[in-house]
C-alpha positions in Angstrom: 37.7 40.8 123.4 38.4 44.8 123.7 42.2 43.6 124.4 42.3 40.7 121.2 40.8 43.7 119.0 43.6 46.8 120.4 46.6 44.1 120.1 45.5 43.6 116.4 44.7 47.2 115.9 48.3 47.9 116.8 49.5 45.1 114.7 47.5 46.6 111.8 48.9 50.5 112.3 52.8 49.2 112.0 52.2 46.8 109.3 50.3 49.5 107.5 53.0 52.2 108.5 55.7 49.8 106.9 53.3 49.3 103.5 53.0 53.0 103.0 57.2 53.8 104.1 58.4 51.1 101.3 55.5 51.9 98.9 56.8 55.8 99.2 60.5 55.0 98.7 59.7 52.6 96.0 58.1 55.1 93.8 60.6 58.1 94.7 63.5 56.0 93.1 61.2 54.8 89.9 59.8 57.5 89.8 62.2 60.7 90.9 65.7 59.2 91.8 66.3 57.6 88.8 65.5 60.6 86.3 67.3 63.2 85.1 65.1 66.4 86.6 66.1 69.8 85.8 64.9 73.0 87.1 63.3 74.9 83.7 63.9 78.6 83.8 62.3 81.0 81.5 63.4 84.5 80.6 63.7 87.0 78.1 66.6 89.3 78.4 67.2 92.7 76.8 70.9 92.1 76.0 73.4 88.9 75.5 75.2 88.8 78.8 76.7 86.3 81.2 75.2 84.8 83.9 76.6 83.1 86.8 74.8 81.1 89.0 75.7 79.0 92.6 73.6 75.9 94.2 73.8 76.5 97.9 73.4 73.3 99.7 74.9 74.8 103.0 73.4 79.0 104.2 76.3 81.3 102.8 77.8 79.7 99.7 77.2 82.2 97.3 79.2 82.5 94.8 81.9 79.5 96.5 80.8 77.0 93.4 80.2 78.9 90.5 78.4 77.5 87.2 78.1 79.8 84.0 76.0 80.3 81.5 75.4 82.4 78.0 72.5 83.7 77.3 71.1 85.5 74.3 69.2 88.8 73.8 65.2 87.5 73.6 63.8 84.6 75.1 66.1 81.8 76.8 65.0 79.1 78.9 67.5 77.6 81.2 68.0 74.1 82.4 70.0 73.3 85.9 70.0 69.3 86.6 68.4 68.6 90.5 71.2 67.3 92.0 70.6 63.6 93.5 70.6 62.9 96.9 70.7 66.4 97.7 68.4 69.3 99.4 69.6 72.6 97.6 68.6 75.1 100.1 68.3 78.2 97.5 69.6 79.1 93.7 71.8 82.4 93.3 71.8 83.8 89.9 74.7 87.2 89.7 75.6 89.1 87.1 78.7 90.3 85.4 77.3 93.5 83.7 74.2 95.0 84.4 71.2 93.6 83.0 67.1 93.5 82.7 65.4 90.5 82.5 61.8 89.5 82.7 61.0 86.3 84.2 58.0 83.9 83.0 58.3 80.9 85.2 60.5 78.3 86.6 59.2 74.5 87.0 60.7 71.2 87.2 61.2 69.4 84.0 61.6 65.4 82.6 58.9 64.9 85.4 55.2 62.6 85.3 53.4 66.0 85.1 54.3 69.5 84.0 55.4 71.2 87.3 55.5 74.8 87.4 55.1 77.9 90.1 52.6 80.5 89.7 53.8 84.3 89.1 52.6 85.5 92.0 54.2 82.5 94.0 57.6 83.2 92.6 57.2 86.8 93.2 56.6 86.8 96.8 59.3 83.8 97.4 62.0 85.3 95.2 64.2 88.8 95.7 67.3 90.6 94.3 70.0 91.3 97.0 73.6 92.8 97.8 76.5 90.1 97.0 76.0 89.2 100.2 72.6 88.4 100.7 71.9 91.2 103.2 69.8 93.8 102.1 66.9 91.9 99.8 64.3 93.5 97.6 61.2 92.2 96.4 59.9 91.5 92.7 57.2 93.2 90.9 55.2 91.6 88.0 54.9 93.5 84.7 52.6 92.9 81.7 52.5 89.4 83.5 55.7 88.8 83.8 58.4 89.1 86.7 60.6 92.4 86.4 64.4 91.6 87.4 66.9 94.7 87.2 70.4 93.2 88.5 72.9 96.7 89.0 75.8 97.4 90.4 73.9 97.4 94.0 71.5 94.6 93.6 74.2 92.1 92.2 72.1 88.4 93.1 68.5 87.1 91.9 67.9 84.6 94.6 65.3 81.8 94.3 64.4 80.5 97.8 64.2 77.3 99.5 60.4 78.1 99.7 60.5 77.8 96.2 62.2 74.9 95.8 60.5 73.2 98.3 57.0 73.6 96.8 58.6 72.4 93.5 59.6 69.5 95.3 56.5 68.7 97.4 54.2 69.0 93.8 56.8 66.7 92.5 56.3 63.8 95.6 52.6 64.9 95.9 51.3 62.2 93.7 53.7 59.6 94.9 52.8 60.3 98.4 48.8 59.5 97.6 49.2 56.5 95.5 51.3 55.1 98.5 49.1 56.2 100.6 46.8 54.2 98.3 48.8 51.0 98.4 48.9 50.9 102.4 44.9 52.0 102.6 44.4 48.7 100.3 46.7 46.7 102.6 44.9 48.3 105.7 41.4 46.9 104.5 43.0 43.4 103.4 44.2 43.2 107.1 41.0 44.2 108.7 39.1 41.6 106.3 41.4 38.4 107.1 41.3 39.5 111.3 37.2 39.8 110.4 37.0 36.6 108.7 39.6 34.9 111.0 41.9 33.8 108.0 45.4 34.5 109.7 46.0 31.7 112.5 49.1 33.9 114.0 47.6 35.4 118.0 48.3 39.1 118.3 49.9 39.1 121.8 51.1 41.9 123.4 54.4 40.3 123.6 54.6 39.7 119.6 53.4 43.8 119.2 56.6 44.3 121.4 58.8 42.4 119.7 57.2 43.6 116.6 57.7 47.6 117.3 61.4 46.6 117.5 61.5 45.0 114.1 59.9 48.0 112.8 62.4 50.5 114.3 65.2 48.7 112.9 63.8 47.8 109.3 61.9 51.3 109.5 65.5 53.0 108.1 65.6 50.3 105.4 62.3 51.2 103.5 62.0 54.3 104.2 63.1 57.7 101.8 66.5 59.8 103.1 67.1 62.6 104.7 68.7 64.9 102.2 68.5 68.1 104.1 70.2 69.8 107.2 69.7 73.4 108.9 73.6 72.3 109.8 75.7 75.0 108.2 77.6 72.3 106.3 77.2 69.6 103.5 75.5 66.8 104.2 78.1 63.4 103.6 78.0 61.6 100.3 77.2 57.9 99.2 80.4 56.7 99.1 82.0 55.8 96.0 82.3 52.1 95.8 85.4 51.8 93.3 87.8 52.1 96.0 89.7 49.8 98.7 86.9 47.6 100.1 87.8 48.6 103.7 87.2 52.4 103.1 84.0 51.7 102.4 82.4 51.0 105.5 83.6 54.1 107.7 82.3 56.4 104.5 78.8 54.7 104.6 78.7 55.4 108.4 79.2 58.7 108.1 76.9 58.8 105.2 73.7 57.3 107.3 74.3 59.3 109.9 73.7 62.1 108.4 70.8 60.8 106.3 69.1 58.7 107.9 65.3 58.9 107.8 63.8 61.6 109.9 67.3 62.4 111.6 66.0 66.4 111.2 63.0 65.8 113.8 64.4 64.0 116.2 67.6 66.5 116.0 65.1 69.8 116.4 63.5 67.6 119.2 66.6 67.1 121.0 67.5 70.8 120.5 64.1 71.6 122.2 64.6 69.2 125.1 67.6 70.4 126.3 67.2 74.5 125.7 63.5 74.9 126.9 63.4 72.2 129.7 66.6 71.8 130.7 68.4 75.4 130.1 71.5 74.2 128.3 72.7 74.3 125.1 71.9 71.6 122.3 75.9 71.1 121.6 77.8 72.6 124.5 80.7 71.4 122.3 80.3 73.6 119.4 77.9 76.5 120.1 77.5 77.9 124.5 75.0 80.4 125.1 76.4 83.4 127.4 74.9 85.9 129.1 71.9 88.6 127.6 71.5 86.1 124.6 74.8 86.3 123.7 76.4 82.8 121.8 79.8 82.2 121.5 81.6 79.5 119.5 82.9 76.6 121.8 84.9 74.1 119.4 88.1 73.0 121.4 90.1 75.5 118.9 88.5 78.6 120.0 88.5 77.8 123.8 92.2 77.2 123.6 92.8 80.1 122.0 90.9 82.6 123.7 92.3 80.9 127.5 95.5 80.7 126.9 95.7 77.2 127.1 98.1 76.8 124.4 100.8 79.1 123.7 102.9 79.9 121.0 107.0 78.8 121.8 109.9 81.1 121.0 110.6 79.5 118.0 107.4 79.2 116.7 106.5 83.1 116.8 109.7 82.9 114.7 108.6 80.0 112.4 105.0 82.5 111.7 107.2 85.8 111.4 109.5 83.9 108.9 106.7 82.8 106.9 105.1 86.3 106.2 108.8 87.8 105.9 109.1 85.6 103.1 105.9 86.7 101.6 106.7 90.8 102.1 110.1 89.9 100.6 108.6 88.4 97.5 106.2 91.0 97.6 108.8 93.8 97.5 111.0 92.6 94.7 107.9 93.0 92.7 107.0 96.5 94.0 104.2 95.6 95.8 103.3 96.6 99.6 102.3 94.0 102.1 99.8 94.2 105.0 98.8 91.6 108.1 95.3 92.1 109.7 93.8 89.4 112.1 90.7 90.4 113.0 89.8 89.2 117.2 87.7 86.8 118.7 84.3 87.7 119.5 85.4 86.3 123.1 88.5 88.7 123.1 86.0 92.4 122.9 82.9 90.6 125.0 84.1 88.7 127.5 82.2 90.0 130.0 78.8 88.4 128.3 80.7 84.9 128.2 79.4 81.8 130.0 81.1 80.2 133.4 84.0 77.9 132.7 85.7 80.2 130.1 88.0 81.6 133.0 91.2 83.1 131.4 94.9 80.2 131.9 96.9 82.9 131.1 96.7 86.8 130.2 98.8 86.4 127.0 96.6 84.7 124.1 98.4 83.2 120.8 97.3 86.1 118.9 98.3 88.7 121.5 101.8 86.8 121.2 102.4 87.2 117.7 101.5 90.8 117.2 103.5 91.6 120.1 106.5 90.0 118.7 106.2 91.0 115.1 105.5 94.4 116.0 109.2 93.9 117.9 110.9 91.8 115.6 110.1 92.6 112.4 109.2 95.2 109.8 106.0 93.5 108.8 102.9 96.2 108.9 100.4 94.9 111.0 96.7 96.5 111.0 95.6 95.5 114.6 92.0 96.7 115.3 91.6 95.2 118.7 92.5 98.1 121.0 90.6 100.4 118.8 87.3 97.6 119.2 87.9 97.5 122.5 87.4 101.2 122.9 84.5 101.2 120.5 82.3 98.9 122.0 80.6 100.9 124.8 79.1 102.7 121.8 77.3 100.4 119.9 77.2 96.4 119.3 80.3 95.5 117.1 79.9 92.1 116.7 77.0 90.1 116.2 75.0 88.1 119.0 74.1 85.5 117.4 77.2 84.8 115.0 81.2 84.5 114.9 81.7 87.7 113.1 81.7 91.0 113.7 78.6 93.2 112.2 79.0 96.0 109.9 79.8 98.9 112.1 82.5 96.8 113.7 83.9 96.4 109.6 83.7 100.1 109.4 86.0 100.5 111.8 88.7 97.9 110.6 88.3 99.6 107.5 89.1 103.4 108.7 92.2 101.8 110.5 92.8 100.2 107.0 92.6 103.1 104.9 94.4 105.3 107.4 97.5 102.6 107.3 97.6 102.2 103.8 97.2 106.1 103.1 100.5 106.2 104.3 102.4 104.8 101.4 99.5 105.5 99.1 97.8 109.2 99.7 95.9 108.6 96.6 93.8 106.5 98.3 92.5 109.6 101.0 90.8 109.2 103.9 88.2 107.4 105.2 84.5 107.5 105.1 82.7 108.3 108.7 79.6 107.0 109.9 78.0 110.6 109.0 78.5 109.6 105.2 75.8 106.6 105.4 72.6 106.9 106.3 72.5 103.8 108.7 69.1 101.5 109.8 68.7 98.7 111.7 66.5 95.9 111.9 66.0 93.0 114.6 66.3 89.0 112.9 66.9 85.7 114.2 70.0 85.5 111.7 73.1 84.3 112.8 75.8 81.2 112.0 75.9 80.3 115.7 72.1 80.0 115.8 72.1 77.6 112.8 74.5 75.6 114.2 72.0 75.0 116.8 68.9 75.0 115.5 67.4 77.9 118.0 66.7 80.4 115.0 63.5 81.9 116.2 64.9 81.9 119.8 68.0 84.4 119.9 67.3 87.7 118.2 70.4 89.9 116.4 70.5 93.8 115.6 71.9 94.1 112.4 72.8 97.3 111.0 72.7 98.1 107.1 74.6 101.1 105.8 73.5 103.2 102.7 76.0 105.6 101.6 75.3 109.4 100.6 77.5 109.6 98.5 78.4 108.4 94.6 80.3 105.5 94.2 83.4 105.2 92.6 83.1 101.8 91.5 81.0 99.6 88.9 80.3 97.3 91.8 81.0 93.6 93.1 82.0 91.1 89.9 82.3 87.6 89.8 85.7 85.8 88.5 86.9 82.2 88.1 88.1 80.9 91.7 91.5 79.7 90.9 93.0 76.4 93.4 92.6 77.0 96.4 90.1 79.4 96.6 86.8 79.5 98.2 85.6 82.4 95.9 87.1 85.3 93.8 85.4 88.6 93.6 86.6 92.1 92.1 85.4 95.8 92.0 87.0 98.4 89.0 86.6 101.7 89.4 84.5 103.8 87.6 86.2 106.7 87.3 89.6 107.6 84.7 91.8 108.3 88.2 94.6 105.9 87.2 96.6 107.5 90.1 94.9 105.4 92.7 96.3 101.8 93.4 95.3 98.1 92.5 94.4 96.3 96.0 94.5 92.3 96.6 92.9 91.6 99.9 93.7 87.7 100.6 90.7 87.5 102.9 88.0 85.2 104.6 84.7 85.5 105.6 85.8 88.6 108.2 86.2 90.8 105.4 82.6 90.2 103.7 82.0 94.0 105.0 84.7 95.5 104.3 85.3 95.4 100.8 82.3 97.7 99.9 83.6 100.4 101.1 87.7 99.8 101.1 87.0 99.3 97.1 86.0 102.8 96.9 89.5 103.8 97.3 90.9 101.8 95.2 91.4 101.9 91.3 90.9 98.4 91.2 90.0 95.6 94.1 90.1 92.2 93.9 89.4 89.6 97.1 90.9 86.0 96.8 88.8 84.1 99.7 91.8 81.8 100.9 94.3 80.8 103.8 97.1 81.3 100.8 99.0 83.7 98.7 99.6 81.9 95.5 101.7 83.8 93.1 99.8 82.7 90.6 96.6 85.5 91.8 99.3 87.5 92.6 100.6 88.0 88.8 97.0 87.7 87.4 96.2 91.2 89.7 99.3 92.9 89.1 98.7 94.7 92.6 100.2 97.2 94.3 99.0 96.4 97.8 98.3 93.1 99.4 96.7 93.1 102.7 96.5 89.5 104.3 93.2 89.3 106.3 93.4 86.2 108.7 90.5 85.7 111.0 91.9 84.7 114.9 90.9 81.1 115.1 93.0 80.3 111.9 96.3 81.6 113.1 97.9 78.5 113.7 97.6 78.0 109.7 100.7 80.6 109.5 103.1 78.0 110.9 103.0 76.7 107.6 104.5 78.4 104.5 102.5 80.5 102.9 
């Protein structure tokens, strides 16, 4: 009797697992999926300004898909749509001119029931930071509202994922218990007919079996999406079904694999497995972990690059040294001066710290290569900080642990070799700032691109170092411009000083150059950084420069065989 009752006990716990699953998706597309939710914003503001504002589905967009908005001087209360089948991970609000503005609330609108945050919630969730996210501070509330003073420092208002998430949860909350509802009254429906001997089907062990597998497969069926990812990437899209019927099929793969239902657990699960019982890393193929917590990148790309598997023929260091002649040439009919910087490999200045099986094919690496033949065949000026990192690094960490990129001290010192190679043509510009001019802290996180790629973010710690400067700037800090085709992200600094003798910089840059443009704008009369793998003339003649420098991080070189 004991093994009649557990069989149908079983039965009953799936059958009431697969009530409450459907129930729950049901009423998320009634109820939530097939409204139009916005996000409700309310401010006052003491001026009519501009404000700019980013969804970041993937860590690190800001400012890469950039929505504007007008607002008046008084009380405005903005509305952003939720996007649909999508987790935003945070909301970035940045400024154009300084501004003061007192928040009152932000809440979900079009819903069932009036969702809003509390003051205090928002103020302990949300912050003002740099441009790039790094230094953060907190909000105050005034006379019961929030107090928000964007500057020329503290350029971002940034509303959380913890924000967003407990908007979201209040907005499922009351879905969740009236499907919970629905499979509690299914529950006591199935008890009563097993009681009262109604159903004439025998609960065999057998038919649980087979049973469990019907669930796992229709489990996926009824059962909400994933719409969220600590992956640093976007999450695929339901394909769009007005195309050529046999497209569709390899897009809707690609789409339920990345959402389908609780895809995040058993990923973080998997992660776990592997690092804490069987010492390797979660994807060997993307992300290895080296010595003293150090991680390197570990695509195919990288590897082949920093071993030497792959070199560079004769004529195709001629094909990349063609390309950026053209470029200097076009450059120089205009007047303008033309500068190459490829920053190195984390592998390149820490090998020592790298994992076995990274052994060395050759001596001579692409990038090696091409600046030894450029800086023998051709009048291109190359700003080469590898020798100089090299040097450097018994002195203090230049590159991150835990990510690709090097941290700010290792910027600092690209950017004295910068200054002190573009100082030549331009001695307006003067010399460098030293380390003595900031007054430098540090602080220990579990921050770090590699880390989110696998999951392991309270696991590998990071120094990062944040530099305050002593001295006044010269500029009216970081602004926000159109992105034109192309480009990731556009950014520009003007100077706030009268000294018209200084010149207008273009630094064609990616991601490398995120700390170096603080401090290179200062020297400048005007800056502007076009976040792309091109120089389109078309950015070129909007910023009427007098210097480009051409920032191209080491992985990418390969892009220079084709025409810039």
């Amino acid at each position: 009797m004991l093994r009649i009752w557990g069989n149908r006990i079983f039965f009953i716990l799936l059958t009431t697992w697969l009530v409450y699953s459907f129930s729950f998706y049901v009423l998320q597309e009634v109820f939530v999926s097939s409204r139009s939710i916005d996000y409700s914003i309310k401010f006052e503001s003491k001026q009519k300004t501009t404000l700019l504002y980013s969804y970041n589905i993937a860590p690190a967009q800001v400012g890469s898909q950039i929505s504007t908005i007008e607002i008046v001087e008084g009380t405005n209360e903005l509305h952003l749509p939720l996007p649909k089948h999508k987790q935003i991970t945070s909301i970035h609000f940045l400024v154009t001119d300084s501004v003061e503005l007192y928040l009152e609330g932000i809440g979900l609108r079009n819903t069932r029931n009036t969702i809003n945050l509390s003051l205090d919630q928002i103020a302990f969730e949300a912050n003002v930071s740099t441009s790039d996210l790094d230094l953060e501070k907190p909000l105050e509330i005034v006379n019961g509202r929030i107090l928000v003073q964007l500057n020329k420092k503290f350029t971002t208002l940034n509303f959380t994922d913890h924000i967003l998430n407990q908007l979201n949860s209040q907005l499922t909350h009351w879905l969740k218990l009236i499907a919970i509802g629905i499979a509690f009254f299914f529950l006591i429906i199935l008890i009563s007919i097993f009681i009262f001997k109604k159903l004439s089907i025998t609960i065999t062990p057998t038919f649980n079996y087979c049973y469990v597998f019907l669930v796992i497969i229709f489990t996926p069926i009824v059962t909400q999406k994933e719409n969220w990812s600590n992956e640093n990437r976007e999450l695929a899209s339901f394909p769009d079904l007005n195309v050529n019927i046999w497209r569709i099929p390899s897009a809707y793969t690609k789409y339920y694999n990345d959402h389908f239902p609780f895809r995040n657990e058993l990923r973080l699960m998997g992660t776990y497995i592997k690092y804490n019982i069987f010492n390797i890393t979660p994807k060997p193929d993307v992300v290895q972990i080296g010595e003293e917590g150090w991680l390197f990148l570990s695509t195919d790309d990288t590897r082949q690059i920093y071993q030497g598997i792959v070199l560079y023929s004769e004529e195709e260091l001629k094909t990349i040294t063609k390309n950026l002649e053209k470029v200097e040439q076009k450059l120089a009919s205009k007047g303008i001066h033309f500068y190459f910087m490829v920053p190195p490999l984390k592998h390149q200045i820490y090998s020592e710290y790298l994992p076995e099986g990274y052994e060395k094919i050759n001596s001579y690496t692409k990038r090696f290569q091409l600046m030894e033949y450029m800086k023998n065949n051709s009048s291109i000026n190359i700003i080469d900080p590898y020798n100089t990192l090299k040097q450097r690094k018994t002195d203090f960490d230049l590159y991150y642990k835990t990510d690709t990129h090097w941290n700010r001290k290792g910027a600092f010192l690209a950017y004295q070799l910068m200054v002190d190679s573009l100082s030549k043509a331009f001695p307006s510009i003067g010399v460098p700032h030293e380390f003595s001019d900031f007054e430098i802290t540090q602080d220990y996180n579990y921050k770090g691109d590699l880390v989110t790629l696998i999951d392991l973010q309270n696991t590998f710690q990071r120094t990062s170092y944040h530099m305050s400067p002593k001295y006044e700037s010269t500029t009216d800090g970081i602004r926000i411009g159109a992105p034109m085709l192309g480009e990731l992200s556009f950014q520009y600094y003007n100077s706030s000083t009268a000294d018209t003798t200084k010149p207008r910089l273009l630094l064609v840059r990616d991601s490398f150059s995120e700390y170096l443009h603080p401090v290179l704008s200062e020297h400048f009369s005007y800056t502007a950084l076009s976040w792309s793998m091109k120089l389109d003339t078309n950015r070129i003649n909007s910023e009427k420069p007098d210097v480009v420098v051409f920032e191209m991080m080491e992985r990418f070189i390969d892009n220079l065989l084709v025409e810039l």
